[in-house]
N, C-alpha and C positions, 0 to 999 in steps of 0.2 A: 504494500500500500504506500503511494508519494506523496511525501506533505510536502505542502509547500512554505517558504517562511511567513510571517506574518504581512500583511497589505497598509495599507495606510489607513486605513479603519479604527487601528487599535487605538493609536492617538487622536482619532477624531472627535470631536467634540457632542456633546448631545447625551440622548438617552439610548442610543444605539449601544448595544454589548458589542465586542471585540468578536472580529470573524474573520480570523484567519485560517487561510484553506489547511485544515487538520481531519481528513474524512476520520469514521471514532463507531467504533462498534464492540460495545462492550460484551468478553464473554460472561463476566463474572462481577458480581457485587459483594463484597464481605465487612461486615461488622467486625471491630477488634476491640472488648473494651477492656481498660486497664487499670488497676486502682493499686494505688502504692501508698503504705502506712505514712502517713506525718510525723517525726518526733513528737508536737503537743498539738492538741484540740484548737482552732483557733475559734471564736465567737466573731461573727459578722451579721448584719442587719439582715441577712437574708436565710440567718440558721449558724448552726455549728458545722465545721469541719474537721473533720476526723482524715481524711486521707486524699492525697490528691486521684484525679479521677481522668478520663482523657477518653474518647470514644473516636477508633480511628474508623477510615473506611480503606480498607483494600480493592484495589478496581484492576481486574485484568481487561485487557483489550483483544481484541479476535485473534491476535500472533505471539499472544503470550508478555504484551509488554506490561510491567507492574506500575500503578499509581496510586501517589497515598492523598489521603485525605485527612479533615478530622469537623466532628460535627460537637457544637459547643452541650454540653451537659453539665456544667458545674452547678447550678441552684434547682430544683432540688438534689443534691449527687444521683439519688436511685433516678434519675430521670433518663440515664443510661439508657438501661433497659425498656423504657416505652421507646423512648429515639433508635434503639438497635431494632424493635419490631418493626417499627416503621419503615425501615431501611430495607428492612430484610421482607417484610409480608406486605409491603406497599409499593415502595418504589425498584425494587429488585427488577418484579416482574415487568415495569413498566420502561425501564431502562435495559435490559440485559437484551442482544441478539435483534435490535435496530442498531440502522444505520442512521448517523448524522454527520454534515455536512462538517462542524466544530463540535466541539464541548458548548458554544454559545448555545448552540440548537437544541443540545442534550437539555441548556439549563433553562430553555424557554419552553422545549416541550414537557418536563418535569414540573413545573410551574406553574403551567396553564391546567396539564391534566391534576391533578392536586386542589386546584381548586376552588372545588366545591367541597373536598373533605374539609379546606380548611374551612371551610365558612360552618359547615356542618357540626364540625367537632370542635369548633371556638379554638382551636389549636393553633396560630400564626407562627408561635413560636417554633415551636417542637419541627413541625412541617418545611418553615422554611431553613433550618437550621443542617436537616437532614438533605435537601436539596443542596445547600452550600458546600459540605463536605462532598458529593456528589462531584460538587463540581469541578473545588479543589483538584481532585485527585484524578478529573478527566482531562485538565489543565497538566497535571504533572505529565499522563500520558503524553500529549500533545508533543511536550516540548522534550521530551524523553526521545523521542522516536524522530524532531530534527534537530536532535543533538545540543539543544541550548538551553541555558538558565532561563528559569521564566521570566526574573529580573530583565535580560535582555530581550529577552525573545516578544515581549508585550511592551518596548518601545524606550527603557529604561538608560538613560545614559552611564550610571555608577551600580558598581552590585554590591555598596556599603551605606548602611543608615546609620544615623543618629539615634540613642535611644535615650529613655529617660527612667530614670530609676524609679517604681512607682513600689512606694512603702507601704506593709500590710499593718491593718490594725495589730495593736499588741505587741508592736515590734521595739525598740529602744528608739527612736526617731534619732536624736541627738549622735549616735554613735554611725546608725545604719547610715543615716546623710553623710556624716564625716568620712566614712571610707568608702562613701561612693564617688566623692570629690575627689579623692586621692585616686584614685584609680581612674581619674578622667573623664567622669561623666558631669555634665553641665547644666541638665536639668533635674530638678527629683519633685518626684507626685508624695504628697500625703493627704492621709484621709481623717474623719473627724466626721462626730454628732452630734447634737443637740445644739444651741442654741449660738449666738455670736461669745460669747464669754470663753464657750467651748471650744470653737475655730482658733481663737487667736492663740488661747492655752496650748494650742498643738504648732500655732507656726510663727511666733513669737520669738518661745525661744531657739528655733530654727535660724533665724535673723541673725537675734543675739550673738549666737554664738560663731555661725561660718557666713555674715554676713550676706552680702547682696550681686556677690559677683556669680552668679549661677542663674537659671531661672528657677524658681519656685512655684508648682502648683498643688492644689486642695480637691479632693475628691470629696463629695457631701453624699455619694451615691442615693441622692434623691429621698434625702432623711430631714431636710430643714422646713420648718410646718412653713407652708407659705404665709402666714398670717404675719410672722418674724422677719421671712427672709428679706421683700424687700425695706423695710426700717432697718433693719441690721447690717444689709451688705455693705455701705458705704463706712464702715468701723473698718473692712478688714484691708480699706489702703494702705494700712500702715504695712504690712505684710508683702506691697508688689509683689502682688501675684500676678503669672505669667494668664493664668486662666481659672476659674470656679467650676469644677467639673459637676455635671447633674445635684445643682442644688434644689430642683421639685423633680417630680416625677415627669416624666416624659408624656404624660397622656394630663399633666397638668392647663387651665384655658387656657391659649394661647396669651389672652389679655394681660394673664396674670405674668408670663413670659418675657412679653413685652415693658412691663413696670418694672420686670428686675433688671431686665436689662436697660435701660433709660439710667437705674439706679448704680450699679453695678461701676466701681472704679476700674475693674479688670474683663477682659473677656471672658461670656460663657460660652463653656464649653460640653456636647452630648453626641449623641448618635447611635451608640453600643447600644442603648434598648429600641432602636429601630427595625423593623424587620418588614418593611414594604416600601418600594419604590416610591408611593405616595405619599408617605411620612417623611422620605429626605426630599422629595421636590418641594411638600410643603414648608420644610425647615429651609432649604435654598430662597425660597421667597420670601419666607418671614423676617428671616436677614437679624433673627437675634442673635442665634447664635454664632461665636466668631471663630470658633474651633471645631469641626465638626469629625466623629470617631467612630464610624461605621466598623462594625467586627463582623472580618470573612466567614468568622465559621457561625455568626448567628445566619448570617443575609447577605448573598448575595453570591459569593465564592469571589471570584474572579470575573465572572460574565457580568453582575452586580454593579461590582463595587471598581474594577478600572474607568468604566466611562464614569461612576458618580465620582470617582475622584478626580478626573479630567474637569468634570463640571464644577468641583470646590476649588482646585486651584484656578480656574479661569474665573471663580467670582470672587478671588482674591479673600478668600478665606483657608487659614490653616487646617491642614490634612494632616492628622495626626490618629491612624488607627487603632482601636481597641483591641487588647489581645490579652484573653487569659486560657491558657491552653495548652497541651504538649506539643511536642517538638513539630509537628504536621503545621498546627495551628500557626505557630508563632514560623513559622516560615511563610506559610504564606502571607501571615501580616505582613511581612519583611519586604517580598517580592513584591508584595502590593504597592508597598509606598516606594519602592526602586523605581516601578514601573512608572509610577506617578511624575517622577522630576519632580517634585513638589517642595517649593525654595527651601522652605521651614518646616518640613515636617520631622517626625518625630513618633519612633516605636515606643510603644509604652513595654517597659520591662519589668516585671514583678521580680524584687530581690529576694521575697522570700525564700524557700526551700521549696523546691518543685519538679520530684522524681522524674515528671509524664515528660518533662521537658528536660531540663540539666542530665540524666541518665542517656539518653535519647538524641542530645543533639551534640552536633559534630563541628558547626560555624564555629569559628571564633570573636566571641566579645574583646574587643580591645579599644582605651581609652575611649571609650564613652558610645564604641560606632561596631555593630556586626557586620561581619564581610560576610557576605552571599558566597565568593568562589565565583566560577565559571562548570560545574558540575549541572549536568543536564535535567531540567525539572524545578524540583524545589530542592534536589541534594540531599534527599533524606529517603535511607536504606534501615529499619530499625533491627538492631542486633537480635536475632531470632530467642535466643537467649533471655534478653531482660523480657519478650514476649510472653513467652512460655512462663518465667518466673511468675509475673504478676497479672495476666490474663485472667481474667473473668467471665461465669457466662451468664450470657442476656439472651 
């Protein structure tokens, strides 16, 4: 089968998905989930964590070529296993042994047939998430089989990003920021609850102590009661923040949106609980937010989420992708934003301790930026080994 390289489509501007001639005939679809102990429980607004968790997809193609995927499950963790049936008793048989023209095709035919379960089964989430890994991982074929990084091969001038250190609750802040400086990184995320008293308590003495020469941003993961947020937000100038990550909830009125942002000394920033093309056109129009952080493996894969990032840098807002995930996952966020050229963006990196990914991934972090490589795909072959150890079934 001749692929041929990508066309000038991929950088095109619009809501057109990338469609470069990559004919795609899957033999095979496989669920891989994987849960690796934590050393300690962490507590987050969305439950407790006991183990990290990771749900890849394995995709063979008609001649035997392998690509990976990975479809987001971390809240609720057991949400694995409805996302693995999914994969396996819904979209298997609907993807496996046609032919498409790309992986674009695979991700619009997937998509379109889907949904009415989704409207059915009130599912946006779970459905389009499983579609994304899907995609990922027909994307990895693609570029597997003409030999190039996806980074380049989707129109990418450098195969190395900037990342940002993004701090988990419960972590020492004060130390974890200090030695992520030292090690060359230049922006760092923390996160924080409850009320403005509370924010600054957490990025105060951040200042204090390593100063203002870095960016600093605040994750509120959608925890600040609006009644508070905008009267409070204009207190946390004192902190120059680079950005206020989901401080309401994403399905908060827009009206209300619009007042914080009016308020607001710094830019907001969301995206990651988005999961329908009509929720980021409508945040592209509403022009609040000034960061925007679409996550591959909830929405969109690559077919997705390269033209919506074409359309965030060209409306001259920062592209900075969501990623919490194993090594699949956080690779294609990587390519994503390679692919991008996008002046200022920025991988969000979680430092905590996170087997599905550190165990699993082969890129090297250095001063502050992962190199991609030139390894065909996303560069990611997982040791059958750490497979087998920590493999779970769903």
């Amino acid at each position: 089968m001749t692929r041929s390289p990508p066309s000038a489509a991929v950088a095109a501007r619009g809501r057109d998905v990338p469609s470069p001639a990559a004919p795609l005939r899957l033999r095979d679809l496989d669920a891989v989930a994987l849960a690796m102990p934590l050393p300690a429980a962490v507590r987050t607004p969305m439950g407790v964590v006991a183990d990290a968790v990771a749900l890849l997809v394995r995709a063979t193609d008609d001649d035997g070529v392998v690509g990976w995927g990975e479809i987001w499950c971390q809240f609720p963790r057991f949400g694995m296993h409805h996302r693995a049936r999914l994969l396996r008793d819904v979209f298997r048989p609907l993807a496996v042994g046609q032919a498409y023209g790309s992986p674009a095709d695979l991700w619009k035919a997937l998509t379109t047939a889907s949904d009415t379960l989704r409207l059915q089964a009130g599912e946006p989430g779970p459905i389009a998430a499983v579609v994304a890994g899907i995609d990922i991982a027909a994307w990895d074929i693609a570029a597997r089989r003409a030999g190039q990084p996806l980074w380049r091969w989707l129109g990418g001038a450098h195969g190395d990003v900037a990342v940002y250190a993004s701090i988990g609750r419960g972590e020492p802040a004060l130390e974890r920021v200090g030695a992520c400086l030292a090690d060359g990184v230049r922006a760092v995320k923390l996160r924080s609850t409850g009320g403005v008293d509370e924010h600054l308590a957490v990025v105060r003495p951040v200042r204090e102590r390593h100063g203002t020469d870095f960016e600093l941003m605040l994750d509120l993961n959608a925890s600040w009661q609006p009644s508070c947020a905008v009267d409070g937000v204009a207190a946390l100038a004192e902190a120059g923040l680079a950005w206020l990550e989901e401080p309401l909830p994403v399905d908060a009125p827009p009206v209300l949106w619009r007042r914080l942002a009016a308020a607001a000394p710094m830019k907001l920033a969301g995206g990651e609980n988005m999961v329908t093309a009509a929720a980021f056109d409508a945040a592209l129009d509403e022009r609040v937010l000034g960061v925007l952080q679409p996550d591959p493996t909830k929405w969109g894969g690559f077919s997705g989420c390269v033209p919506l990032a074409a359309r965030i840098v060209a409306a001259g807002r920062r592209f900075c992708p969501h990623i919490f995930a194993g090594a699949p996952g956080v690779l294609a966020a990587a390519h994503l934003l390679a692919a991008s050229n996008a002046p200022d963006g920025l991988l969000e990196w979680p430092v905590s301790h996170n087997p599905a990914r550190d165990a699993m991934l082969a890129a090297p972090l250095r001063a502050g930026r992962l190199d991609l490589g030139d390894a065909p795909g996303l560069g990611f072959d997982p040791d059958p080994a750490l497979v087998a150890r920590y493999r779970v079934d769903v």
